[in-house]
N, C-alpha and C positions, 0 to 999 in steps of 0.2 A: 341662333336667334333670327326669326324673321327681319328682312330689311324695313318693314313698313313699322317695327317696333315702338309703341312709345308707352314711356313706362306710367305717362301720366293718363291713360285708359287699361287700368286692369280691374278687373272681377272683382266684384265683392266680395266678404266672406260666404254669404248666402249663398250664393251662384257658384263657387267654388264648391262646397258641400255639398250642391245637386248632382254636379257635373262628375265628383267624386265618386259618388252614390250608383250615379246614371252607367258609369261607364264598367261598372262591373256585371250589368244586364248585358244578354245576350241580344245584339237587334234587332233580332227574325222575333222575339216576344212580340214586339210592337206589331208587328205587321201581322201576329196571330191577335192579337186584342184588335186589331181593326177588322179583319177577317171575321171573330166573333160579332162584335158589335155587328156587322151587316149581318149574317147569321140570326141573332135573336132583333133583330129587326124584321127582318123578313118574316121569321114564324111572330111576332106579334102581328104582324100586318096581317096573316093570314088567318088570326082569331077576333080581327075584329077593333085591336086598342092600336087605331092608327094613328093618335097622340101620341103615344108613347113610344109607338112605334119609328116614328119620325124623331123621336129625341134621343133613342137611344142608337139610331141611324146616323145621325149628327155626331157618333163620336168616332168614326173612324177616320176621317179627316186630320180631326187630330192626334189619332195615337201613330198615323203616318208620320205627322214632323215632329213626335217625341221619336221617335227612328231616324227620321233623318239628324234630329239635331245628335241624339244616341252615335249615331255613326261618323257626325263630324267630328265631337270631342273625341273620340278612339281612334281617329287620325290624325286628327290637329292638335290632340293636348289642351289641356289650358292653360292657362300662367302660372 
């Protein structure tokens, strides 16, 4: 049990069932869903739908800290 323990901040059921869920994915997915996302970014940009293009740009940011967070819970556990 960590020292910094305290039993009156644990997970809710919600976040327990992500974290569940999350942690049977391999982490290198995430950093390949971010890697696409700049991918069909790029070839939208280069037809033209720079809207779109920049929104679908806008998700690799994120699917990085579903990785990262992916990777804490597979060495920190949850509660």
């Amino acid at each position: 049990m960590a020292a910094n323990y305290n039993p009156a901040h644990q997970e809710g059921q919600v976040a327990e069932a992500i974290e569940e869920q999350t942690a049977k994915l391999p982490s290198d997915i995430y950093l390949w869903a971010a890697v696409g996302a700049m991918g069909v970014a790029l070839a939208l940009q280069c037809v033209g739908k720079k809207h779109l293009s920049l929104f679908i740009g806008q998700w690799a940011a994120p699917f990085l800290l579903f990785g990262v967070y992916n990777k804490l819970v597979k060495q920190q556990g949850h509660d």
